[in-house]
Biotite code that builds the C-alpha atoms (Angstrom):
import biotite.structure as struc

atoms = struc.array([
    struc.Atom([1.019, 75.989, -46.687], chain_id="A", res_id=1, res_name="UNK", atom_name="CA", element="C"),
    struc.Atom([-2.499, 74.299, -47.226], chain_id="A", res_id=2, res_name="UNK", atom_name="CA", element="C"),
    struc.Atom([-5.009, 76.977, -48.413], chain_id="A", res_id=3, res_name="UNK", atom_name="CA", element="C"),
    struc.Atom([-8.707, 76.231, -48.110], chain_id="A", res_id=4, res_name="UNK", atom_name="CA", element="C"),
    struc.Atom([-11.294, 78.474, -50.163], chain_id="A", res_id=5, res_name="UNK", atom_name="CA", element="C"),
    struc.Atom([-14.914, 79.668, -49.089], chain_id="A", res_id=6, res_name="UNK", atom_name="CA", element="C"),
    struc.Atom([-16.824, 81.545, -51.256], chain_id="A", res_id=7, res_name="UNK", atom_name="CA", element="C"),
    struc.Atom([-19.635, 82.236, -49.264], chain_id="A", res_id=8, res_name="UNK", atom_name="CA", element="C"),
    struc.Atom([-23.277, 83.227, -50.873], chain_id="A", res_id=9, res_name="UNK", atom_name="CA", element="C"),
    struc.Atom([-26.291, 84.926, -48.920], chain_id="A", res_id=10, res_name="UNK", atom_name="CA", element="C"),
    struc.Atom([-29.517, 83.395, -50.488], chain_id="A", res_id=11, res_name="UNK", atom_name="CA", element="C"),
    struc.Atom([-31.806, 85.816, -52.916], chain_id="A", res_id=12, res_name="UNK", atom_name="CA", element="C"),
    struc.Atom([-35.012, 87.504, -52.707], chain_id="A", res_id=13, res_name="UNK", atom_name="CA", element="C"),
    struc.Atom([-37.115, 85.802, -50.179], chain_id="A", res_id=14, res_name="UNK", atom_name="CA", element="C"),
    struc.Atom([-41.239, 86.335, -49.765], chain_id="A", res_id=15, res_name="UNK", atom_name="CA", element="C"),
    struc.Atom([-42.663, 87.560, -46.793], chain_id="A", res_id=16, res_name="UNK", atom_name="CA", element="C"),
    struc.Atom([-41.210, 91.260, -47.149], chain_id="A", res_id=17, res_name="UNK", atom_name="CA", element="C"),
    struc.Atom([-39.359, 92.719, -44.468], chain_id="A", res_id=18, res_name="UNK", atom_name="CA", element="C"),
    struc.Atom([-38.943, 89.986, -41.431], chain_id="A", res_id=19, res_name="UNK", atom_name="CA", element="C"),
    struc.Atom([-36.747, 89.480, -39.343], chain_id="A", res_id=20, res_name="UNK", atom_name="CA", element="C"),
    struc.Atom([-36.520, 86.137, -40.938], chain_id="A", res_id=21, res_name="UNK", atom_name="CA", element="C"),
    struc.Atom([-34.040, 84.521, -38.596], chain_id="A", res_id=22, res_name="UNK", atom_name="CA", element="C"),
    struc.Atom([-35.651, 80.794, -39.131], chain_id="A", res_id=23, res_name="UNK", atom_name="CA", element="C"),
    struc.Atom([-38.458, 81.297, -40.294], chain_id="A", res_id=24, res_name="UNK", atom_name="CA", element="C"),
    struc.Atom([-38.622, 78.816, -43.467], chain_id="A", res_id=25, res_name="UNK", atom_name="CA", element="C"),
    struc.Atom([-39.955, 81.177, -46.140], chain_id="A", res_id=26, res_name="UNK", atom_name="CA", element="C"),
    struc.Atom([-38.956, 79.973, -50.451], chain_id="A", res_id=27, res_name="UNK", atom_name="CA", element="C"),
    struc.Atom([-36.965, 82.411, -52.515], chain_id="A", res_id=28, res_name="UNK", atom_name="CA", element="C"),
    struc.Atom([-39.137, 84.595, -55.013], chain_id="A", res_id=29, res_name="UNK", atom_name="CA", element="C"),
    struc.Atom([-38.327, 84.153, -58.585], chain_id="A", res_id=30, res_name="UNK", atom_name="CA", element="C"),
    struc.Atom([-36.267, 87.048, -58.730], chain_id="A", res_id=31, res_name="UNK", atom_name="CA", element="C"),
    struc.Atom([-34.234, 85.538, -55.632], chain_id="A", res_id=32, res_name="UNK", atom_name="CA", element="C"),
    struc.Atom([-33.636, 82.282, -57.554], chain_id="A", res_id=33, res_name="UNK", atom_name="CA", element="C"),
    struc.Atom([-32.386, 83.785, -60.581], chain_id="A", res_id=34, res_name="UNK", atom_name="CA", element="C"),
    struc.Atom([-30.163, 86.425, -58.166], chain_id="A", res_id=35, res_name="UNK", atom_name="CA", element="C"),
    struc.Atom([-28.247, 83.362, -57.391], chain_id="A", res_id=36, res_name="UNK", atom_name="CA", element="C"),
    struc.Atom([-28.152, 81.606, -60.293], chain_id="A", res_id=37, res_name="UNK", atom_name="CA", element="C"),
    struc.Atom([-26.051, 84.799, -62.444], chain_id="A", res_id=38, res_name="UNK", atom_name="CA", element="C"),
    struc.Atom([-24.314, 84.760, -58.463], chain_id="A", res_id=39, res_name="UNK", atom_name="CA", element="C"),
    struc.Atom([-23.170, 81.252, -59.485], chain_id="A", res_id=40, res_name="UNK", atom_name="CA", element="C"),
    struc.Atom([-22.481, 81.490, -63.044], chain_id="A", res_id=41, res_name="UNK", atom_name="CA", element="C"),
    struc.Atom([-19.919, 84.558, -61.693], chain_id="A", res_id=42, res_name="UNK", atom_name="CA", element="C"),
    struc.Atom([-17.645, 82.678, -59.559], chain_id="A", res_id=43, res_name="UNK", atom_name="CA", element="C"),
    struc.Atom([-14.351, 82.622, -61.082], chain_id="A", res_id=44, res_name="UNK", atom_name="CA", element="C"),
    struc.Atom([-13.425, 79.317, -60.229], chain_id="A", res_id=45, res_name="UNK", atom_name="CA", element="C"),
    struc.Atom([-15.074, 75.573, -59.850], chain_id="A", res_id=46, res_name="UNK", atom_name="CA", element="C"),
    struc.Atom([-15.517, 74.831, -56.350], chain_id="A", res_id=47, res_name="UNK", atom_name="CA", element="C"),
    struc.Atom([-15.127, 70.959, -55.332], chain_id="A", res_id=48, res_name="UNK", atom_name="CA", element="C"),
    struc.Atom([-18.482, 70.448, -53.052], chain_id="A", res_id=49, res_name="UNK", atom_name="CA", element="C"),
    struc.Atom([-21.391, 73.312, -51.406], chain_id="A", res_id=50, res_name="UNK", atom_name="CA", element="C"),
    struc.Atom([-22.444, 73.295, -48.514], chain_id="A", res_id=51, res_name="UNK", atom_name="CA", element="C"),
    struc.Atom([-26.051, 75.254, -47.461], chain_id="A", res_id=52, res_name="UNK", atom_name="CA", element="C"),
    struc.Atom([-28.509, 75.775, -44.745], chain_id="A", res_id=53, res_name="UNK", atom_name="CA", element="C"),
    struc.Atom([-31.131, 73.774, -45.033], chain_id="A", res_id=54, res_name="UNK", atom_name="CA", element="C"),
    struc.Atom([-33.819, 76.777, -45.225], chain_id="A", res_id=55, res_name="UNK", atom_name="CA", element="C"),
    struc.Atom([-35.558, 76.863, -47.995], chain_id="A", res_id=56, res_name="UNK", atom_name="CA", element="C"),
    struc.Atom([-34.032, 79.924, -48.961], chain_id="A", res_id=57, res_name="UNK", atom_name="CA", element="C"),
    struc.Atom([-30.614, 78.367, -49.323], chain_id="A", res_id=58, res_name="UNK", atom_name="CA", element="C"),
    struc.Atom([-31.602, 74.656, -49.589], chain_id="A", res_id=59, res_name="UNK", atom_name="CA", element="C"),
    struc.Atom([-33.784, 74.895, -52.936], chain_id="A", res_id=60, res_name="UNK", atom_name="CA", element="C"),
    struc.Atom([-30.927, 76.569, -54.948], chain_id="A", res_id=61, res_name="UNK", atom_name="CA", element="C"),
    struc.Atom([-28.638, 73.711, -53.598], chain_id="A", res_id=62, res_name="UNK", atom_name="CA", element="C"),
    struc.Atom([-30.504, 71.199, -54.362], chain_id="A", res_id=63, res_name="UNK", atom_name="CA", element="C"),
    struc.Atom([-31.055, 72.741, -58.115], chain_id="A", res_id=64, res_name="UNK", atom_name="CA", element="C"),
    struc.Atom([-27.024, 72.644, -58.409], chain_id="A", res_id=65, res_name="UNK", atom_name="CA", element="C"),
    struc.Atom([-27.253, 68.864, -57.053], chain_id="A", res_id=66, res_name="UNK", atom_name="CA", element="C"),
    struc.Atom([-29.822, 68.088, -59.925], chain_id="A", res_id=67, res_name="UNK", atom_name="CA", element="C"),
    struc.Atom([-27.319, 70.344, -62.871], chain_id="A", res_id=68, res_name="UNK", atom_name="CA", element="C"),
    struc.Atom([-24.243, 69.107, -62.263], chain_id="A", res_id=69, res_name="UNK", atom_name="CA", element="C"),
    struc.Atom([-22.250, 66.398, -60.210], chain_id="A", res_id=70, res_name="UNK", atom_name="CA", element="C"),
    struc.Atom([-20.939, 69.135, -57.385], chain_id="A", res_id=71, res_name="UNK", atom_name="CA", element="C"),
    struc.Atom([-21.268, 67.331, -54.387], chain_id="A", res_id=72, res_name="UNK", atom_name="CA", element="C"),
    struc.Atom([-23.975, 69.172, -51.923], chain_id="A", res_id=73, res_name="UNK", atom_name="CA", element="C"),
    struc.Atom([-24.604, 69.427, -48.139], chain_id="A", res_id=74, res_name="UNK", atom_name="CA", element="C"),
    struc.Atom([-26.474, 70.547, -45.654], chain_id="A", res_id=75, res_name="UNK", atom_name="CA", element="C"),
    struc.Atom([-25.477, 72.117, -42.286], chain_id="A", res_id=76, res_name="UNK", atom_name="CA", element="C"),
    struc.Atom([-27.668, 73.498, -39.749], chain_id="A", res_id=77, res_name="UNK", atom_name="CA", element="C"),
    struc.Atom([-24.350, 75.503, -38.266], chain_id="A", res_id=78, res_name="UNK", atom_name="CA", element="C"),
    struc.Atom([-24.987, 78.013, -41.075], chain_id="A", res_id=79, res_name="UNK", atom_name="CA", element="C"),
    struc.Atom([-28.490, 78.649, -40.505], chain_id="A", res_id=80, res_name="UNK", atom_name="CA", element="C"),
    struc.Atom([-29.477, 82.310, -39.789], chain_id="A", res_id=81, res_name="UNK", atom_name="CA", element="C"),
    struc.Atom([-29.506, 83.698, -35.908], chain_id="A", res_id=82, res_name="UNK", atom_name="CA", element="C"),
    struc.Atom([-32.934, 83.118, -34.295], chain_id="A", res_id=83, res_name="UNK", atom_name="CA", element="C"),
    struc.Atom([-34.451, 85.918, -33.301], chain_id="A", res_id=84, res_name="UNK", atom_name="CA", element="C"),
    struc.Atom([-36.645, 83.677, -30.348], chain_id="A", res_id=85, res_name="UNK", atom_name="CA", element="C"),
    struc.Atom([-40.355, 85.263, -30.339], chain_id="A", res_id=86, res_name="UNK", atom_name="CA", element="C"),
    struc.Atom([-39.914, 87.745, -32.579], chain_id="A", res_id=87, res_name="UNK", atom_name="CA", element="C"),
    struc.Atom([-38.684, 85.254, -35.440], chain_id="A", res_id=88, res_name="UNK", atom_name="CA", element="C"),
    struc.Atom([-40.555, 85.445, -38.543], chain_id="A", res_id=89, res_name="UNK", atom_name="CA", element="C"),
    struc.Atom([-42.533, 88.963, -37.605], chain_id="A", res_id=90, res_name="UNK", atom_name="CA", element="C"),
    struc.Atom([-42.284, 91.927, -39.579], chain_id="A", res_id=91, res_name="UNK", atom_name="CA", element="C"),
    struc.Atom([-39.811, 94.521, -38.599], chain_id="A", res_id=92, res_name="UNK", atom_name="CA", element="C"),
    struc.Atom([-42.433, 97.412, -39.133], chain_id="A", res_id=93, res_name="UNK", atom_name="CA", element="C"),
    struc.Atom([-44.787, 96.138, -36.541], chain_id="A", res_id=94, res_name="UNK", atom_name="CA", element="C"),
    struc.Atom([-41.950, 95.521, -33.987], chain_id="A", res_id=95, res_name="UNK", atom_name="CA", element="C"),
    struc.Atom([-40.432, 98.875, -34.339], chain_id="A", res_id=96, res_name="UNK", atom_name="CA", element="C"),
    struc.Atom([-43.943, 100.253, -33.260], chain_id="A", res_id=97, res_name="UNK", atom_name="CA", element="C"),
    struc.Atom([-44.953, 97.499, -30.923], chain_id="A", res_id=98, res_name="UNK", atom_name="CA", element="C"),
    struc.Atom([-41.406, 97.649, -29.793], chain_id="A", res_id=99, res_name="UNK", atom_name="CA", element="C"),
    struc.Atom([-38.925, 99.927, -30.568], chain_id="A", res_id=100, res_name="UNK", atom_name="CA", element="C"),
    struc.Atom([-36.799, 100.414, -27.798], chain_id="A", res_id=101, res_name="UNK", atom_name="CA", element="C"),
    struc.Atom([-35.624, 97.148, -26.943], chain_id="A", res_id=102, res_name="UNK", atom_name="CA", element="C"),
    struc.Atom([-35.203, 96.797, -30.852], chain_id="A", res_id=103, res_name="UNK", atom_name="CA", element="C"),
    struc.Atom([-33.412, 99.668, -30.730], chain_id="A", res_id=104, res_name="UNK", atom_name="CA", element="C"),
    struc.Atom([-31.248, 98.293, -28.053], chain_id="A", res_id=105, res_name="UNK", atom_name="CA", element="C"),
    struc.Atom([-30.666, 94.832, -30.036], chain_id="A", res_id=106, res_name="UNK", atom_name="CA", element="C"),
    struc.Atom([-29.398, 96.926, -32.851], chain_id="A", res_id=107, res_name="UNK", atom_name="CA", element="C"),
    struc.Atom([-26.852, 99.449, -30.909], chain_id="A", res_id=108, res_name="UNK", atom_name="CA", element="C"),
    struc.Atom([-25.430, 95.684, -28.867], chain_id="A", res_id=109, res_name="UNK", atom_name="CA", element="C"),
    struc.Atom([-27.025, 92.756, -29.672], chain_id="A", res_id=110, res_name="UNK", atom_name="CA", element="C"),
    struc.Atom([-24.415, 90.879, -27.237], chain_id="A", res_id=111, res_name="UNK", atom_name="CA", element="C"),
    struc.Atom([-25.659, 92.467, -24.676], chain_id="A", res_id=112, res_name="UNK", atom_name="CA", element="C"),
    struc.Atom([-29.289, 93.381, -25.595], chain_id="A", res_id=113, res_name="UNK", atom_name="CA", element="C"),
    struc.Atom([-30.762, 90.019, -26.827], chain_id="A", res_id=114, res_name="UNK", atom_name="CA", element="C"),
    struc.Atom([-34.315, 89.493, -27.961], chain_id="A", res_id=115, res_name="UNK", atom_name="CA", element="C"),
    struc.Atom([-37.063, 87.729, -25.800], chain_id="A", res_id=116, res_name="UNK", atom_name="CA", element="C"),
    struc.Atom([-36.700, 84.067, -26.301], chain_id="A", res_id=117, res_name="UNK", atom_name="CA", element="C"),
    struc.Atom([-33.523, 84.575, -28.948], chain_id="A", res_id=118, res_name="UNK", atom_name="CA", element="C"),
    struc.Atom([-30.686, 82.752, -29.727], chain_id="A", res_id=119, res_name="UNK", atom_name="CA", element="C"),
    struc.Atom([-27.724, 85.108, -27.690], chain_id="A", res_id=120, res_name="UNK", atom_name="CA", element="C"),
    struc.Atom([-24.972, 86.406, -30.638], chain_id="A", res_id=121, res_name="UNK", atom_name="CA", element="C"),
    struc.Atom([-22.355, 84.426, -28.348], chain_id="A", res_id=122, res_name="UNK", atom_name="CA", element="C"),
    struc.Atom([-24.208, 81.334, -29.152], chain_id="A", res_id=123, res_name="UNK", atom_name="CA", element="C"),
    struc.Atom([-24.620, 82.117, -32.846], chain_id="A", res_id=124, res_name="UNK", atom_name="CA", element="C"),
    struc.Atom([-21.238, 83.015, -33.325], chain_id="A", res_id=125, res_name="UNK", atom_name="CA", element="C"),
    struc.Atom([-19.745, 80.162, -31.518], chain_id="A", res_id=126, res_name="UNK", atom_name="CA", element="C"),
    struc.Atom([-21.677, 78.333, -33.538], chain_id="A", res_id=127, res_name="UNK", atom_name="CA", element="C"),
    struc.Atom([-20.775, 78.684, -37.126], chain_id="A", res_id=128, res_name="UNK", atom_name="CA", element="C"),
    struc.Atom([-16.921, 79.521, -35.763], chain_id="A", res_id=129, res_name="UNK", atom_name="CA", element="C"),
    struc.Atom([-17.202, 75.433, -34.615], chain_id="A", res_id=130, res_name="UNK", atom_name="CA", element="C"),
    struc.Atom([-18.819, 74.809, -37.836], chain_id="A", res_id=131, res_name="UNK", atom_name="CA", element="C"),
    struc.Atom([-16.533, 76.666, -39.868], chain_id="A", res_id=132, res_name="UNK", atom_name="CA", element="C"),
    struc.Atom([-13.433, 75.175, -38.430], chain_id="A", res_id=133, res_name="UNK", atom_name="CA", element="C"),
    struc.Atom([-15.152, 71.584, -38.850], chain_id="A", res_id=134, res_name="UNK", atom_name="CA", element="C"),
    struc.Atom([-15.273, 72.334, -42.745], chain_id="A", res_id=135, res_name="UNK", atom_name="CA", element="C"),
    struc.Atom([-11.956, 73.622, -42.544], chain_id="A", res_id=136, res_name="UNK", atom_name="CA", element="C"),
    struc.Atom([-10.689, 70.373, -41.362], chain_id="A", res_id=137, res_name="UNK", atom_name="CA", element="C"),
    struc.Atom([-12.936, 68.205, -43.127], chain_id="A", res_id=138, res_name="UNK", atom_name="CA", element="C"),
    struc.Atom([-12.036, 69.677, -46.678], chain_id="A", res_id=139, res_name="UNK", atom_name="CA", element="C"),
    struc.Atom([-8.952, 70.991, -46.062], chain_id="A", res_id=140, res_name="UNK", atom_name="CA", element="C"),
    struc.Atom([-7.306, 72.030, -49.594], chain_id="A", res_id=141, res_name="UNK", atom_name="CA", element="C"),
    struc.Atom([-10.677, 72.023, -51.097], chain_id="A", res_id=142, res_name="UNK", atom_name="CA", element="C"),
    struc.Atom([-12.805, 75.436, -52.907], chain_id="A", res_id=143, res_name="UNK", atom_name="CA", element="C"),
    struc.Atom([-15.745, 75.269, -51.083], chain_id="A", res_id=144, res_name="UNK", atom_name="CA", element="C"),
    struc.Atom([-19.552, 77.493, -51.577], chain_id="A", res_id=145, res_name="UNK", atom_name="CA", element="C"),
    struc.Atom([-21.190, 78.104, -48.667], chain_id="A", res_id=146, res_name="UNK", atom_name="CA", element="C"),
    struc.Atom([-24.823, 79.599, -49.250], chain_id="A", res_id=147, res_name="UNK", atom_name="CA", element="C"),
    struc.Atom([-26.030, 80.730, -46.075], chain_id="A", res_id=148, res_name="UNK", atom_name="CA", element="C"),
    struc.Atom([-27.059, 83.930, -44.542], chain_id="A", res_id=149, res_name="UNK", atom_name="CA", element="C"),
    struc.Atom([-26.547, 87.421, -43.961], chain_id="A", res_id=150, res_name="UNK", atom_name="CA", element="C"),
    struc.Atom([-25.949, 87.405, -40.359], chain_id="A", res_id=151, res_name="UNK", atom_name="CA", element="C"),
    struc.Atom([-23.316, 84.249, -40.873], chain_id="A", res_id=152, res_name="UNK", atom_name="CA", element="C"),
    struc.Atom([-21.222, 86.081, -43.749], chain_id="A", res_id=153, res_name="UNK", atom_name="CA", element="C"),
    struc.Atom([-20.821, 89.088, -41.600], chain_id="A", res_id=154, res_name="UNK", atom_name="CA", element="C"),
    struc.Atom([-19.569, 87.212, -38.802], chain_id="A", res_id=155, res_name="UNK", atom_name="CA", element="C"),
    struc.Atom([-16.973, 85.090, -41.090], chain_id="A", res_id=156, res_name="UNK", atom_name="CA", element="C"),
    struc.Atom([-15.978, 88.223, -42.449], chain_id="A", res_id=157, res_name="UNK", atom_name="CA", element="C"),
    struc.Atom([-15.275, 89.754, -39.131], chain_id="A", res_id=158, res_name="UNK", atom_name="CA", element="C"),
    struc.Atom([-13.713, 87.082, -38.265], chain_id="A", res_id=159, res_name="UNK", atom_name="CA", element="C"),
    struc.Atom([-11.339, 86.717, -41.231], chain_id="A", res_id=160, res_name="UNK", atom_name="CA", element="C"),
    struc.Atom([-10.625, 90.803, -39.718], chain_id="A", res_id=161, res_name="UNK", atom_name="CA", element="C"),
    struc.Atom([-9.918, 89.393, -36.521], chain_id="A", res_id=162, res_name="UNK", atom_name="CA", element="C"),
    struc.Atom([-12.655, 92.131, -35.223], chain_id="A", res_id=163, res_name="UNK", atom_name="CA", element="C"),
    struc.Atom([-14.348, 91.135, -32.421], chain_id="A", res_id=164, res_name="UNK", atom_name="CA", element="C"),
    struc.Atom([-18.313, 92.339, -31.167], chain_id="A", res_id=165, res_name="UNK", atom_name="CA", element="C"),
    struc.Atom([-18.341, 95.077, -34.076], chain_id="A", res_id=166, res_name="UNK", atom_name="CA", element="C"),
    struc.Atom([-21.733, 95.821, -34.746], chain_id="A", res_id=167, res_name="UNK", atom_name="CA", element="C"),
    struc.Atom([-21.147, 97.781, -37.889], chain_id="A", res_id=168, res_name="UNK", atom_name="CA", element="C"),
    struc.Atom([-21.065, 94.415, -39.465], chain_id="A", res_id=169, res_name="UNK", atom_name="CA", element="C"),
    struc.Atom([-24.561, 93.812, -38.571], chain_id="A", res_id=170, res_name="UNK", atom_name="CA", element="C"),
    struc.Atom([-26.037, 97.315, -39.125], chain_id="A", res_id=171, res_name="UNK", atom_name="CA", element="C"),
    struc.Atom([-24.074, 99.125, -41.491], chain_id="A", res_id=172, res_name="UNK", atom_name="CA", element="C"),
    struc.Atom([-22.500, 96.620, -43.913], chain_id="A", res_id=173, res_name="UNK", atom_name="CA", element="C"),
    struc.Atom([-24.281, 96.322, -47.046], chain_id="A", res_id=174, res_name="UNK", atom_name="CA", element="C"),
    struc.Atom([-24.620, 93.061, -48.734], chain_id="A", res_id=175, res_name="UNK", atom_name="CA", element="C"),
    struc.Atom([-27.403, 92.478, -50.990], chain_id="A", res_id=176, res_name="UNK", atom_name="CA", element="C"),
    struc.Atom([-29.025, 89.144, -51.861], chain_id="A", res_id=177, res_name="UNK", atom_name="CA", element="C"),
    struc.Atom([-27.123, 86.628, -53.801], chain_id="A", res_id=178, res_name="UNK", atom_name="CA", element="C"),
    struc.Atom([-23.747, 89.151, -52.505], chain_id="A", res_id=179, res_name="UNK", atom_name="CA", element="C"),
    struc.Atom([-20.754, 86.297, -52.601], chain_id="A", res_id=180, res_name="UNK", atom_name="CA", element="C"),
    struc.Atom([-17.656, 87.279, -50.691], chain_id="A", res_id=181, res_name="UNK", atom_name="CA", element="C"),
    struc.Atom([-14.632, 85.019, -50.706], chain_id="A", res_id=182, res_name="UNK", atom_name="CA", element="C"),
    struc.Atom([-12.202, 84.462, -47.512], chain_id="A", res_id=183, res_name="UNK", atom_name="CA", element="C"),
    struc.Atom([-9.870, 81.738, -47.537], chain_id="A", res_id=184, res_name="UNK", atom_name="CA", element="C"),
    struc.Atom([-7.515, 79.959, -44.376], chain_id="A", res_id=185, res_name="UNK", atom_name="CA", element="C"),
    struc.Atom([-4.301, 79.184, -44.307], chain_id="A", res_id=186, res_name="UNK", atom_name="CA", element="C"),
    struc.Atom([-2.511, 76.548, -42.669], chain_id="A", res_id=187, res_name="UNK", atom_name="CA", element="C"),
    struc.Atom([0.920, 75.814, -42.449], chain_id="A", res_id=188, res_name="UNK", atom_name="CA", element="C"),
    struc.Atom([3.104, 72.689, -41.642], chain_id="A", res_id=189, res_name="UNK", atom_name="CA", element="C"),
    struc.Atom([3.536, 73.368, -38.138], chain_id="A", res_id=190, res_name="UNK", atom_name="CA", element="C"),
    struc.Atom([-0.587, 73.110, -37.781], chain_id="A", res_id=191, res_name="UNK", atom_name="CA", element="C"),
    struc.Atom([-1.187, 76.942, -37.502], chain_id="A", res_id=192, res_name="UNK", atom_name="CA", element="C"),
    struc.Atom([-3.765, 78.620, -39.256], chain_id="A", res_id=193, res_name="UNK", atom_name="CA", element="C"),
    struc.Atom([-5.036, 82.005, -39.876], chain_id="A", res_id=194, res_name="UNK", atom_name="CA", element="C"),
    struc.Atom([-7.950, 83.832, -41.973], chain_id="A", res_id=195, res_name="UNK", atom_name="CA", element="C"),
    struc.Atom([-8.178, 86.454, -45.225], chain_id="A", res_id=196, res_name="UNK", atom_name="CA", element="C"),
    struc.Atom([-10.453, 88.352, -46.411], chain_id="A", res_id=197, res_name="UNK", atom_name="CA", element="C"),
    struc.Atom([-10.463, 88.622, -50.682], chain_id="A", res_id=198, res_name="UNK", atom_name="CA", element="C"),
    struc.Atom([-12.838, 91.537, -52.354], chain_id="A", res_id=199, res_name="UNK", atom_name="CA", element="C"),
    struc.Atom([-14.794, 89.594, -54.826], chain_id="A", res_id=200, res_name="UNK", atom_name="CA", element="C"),
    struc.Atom([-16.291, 91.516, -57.553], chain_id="A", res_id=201, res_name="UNK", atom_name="CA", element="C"),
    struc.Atom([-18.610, 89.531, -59.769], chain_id="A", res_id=202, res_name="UNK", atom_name="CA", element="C"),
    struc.Atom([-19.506, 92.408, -61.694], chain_id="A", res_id=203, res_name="UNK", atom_name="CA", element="C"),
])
């Protein structure tokens, strides 16, 4: 039985406020950068390589590990954030008001209610499920950090569930900046593999 690690970090404090931030390529505030450094100092174990979005509010912090230490670092566009299409970037307030009922809608079923011009949540999640079982493959055996994004942890947890279009993991799961949670995949000699879920409590 092969078992390979992800501990997977959502970035810190961003500026701009409260966006839909989707890809919208706003830095980490000071508070957000030092949100992830105590995140890092917390893991319980060395991990062999991370691999980040390359948003500035992943890719900075990366980079600042690549420049501290010899952990090997990547960048992966599958764990960039959703795009939310038009309304990427704007703040949530002012659609709400300008808005609100097909936001409203997006929130209750986002698979089946997607925003004007948005990447669909099939797509997304299709998406970092390829990219996940790339990595998985890749650096099988290995402890890897992923720092990505709010939207991608939920879905990898959900997925490490096996629960499918549950949008309590978009709407009513909390999981504040610099949050890590830890799943890991197993894979036996026959070549099958299957996902867990692991509480991990930094605190």
């Amino acid at each position: 039985m092969t078992q390979t690690t992800l501990y997977l970090m959502r970035h810190g404090e961003c500026e701009g406020g409260n966006l839909l931030r989707g890809h919208s390529d706003l830095p980490l505030t000071e508070i957000g950068f030092a949100q992830m450094q105590l995140a890092f100092a917390k893991l319980p174990e060395p991990v062999d390589r991370v691999i980040s979005s390359p948003l500035k509010r992943c890719r900075v912090f990366a980079e600042h590990l690549t420049s501290k230490s010899q952990i090997k670092v990547a960048l992966d566009a599958g764990l960039k954030e959703i795009y939310f299409g038009r309304w990427d970037g704007q703040p949530i307030p002012e659609l709400h008001a300008e808005h609100g009922a097909e936001l409203s809608a997006y929130w209750q079923d986002p698979w089946e209610h997607p925003l004007p011009e948005a990447e669909t949540m099939a797509a997304f999640e299709q998406r970092i499920d390829e990219m996940v079982e790339q990595l998985v493959h890749q650096h099988s055996g290995e402890i890897l950090l992923l720092i990505t994004h709010g939207g991608v942890i939920r879905h990898l947890m959900a997925k490490a569930l096996g629960v499918e279009r549950a949008v309590g993991f978009y709407t009513q799961l909390s999981l504040n900046y610099a949050s890590v949670v830890k799943i890991s995949h197993y894979r036996d000699k026959g070549g099958e593999g299957y996902w867990r879920l692991h509480w991990h409590d930094a605190e």
